[in-house]
LOTORKOL-54723 format. One record per residue: x, y, z of N, C-alpha, C, CB in turn; residue in three letters. Coordinates in pm, whole numbers, plus 50000, padded with zeros to 5 digits. Atoms other than C-alpha are relative to their C-alpha. Glycine has a CB too. Layout:
// LOTORKOL-54723
XYZXYZXYZXYZAla...
This chain:
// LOTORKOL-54723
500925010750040760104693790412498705001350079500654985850023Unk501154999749870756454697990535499084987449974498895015650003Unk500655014450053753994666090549498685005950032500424983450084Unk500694994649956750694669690529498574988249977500155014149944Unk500875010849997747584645790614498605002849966500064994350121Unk501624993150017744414648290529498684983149988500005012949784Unk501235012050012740694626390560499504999549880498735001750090Unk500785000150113739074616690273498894989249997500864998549889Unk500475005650022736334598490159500474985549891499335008349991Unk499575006850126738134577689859499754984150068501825004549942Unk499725016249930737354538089912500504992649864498314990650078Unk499515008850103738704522989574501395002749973499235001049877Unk498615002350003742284516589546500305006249847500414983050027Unk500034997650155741664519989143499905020550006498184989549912Unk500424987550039740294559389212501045009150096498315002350023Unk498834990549929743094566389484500865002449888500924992750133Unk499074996550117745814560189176499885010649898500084990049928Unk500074992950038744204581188963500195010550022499544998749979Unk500114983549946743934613189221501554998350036498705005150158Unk498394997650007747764604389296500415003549861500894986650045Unk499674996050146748394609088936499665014049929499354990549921Unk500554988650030746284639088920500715008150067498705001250019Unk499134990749911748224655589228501275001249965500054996250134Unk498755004350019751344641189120499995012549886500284982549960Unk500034989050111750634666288793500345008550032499055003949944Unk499784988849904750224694689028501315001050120498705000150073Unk498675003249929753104684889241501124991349973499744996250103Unk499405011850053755554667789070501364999850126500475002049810Unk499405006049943758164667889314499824997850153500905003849963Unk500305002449869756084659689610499914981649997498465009350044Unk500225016950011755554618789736498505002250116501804986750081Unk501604998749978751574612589735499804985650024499005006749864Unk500345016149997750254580989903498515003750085501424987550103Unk501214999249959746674572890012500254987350080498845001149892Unk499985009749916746334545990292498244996749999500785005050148Unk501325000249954742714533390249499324986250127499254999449852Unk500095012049871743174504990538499325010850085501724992050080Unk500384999449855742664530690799498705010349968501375006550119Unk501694996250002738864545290900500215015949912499115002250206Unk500104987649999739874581690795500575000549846500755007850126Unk499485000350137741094570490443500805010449945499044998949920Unk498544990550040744314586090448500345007349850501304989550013Unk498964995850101746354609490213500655011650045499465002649862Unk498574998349940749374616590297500905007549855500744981750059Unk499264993550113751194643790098501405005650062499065012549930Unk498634997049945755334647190172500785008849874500854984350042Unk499104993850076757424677389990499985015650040499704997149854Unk499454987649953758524709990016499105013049893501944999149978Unk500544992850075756264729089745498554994949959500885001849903Unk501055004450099752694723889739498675006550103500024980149960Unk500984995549893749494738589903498794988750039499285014049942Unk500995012049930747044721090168498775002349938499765000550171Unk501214996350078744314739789993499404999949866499945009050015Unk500365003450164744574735789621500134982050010501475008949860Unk500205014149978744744698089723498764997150038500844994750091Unk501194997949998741414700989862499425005249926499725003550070Unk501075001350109740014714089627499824996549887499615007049979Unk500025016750133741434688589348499094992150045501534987749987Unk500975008949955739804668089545498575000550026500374996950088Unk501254996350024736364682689551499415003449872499845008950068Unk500115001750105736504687389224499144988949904500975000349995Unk500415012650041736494655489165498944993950087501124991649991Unk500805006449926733624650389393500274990650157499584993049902Unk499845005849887735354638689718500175011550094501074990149997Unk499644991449877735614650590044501504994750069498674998450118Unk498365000049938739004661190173500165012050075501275000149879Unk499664992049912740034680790484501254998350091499015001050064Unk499045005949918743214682190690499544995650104500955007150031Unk500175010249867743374658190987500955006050085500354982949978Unk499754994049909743994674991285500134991750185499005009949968Unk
């Protein structure tokens, strides 16, 4: 099982669901959650098949910034 965190920019609760839904596509048997309470506007990706890097760059894609949190 590897977990993997990352910063993002995302501040709407409405546009986190969507990019979980979008990842969720690409990873279907991973568990995708975004935390946008804390300053570094979490997302939090837990499963055993999925890369830190094609996640970033879904996410730039779509115009956000996403990098692992270190």
């Amino acid at each position: 099982m590897m977990i993997e965190v990352f910063k993002t920019n995302v501040q709407e609760s409405d546009r986190s669901r969507m990019l979980i839904k979008k990842l969720s596509e690409h990873f279907p048997a991973s568990k995708i959650n975004f935390d946008l309470e804390d300053c570094d506007k979490i997302l939090r990706v837990e499963g055993n098949d999925f890369c830190a890097h094609h996640i970033i760059e879904l996410l730039k894609l779509d115009g956000h910034y996403c990098e692992i949190l270190t």
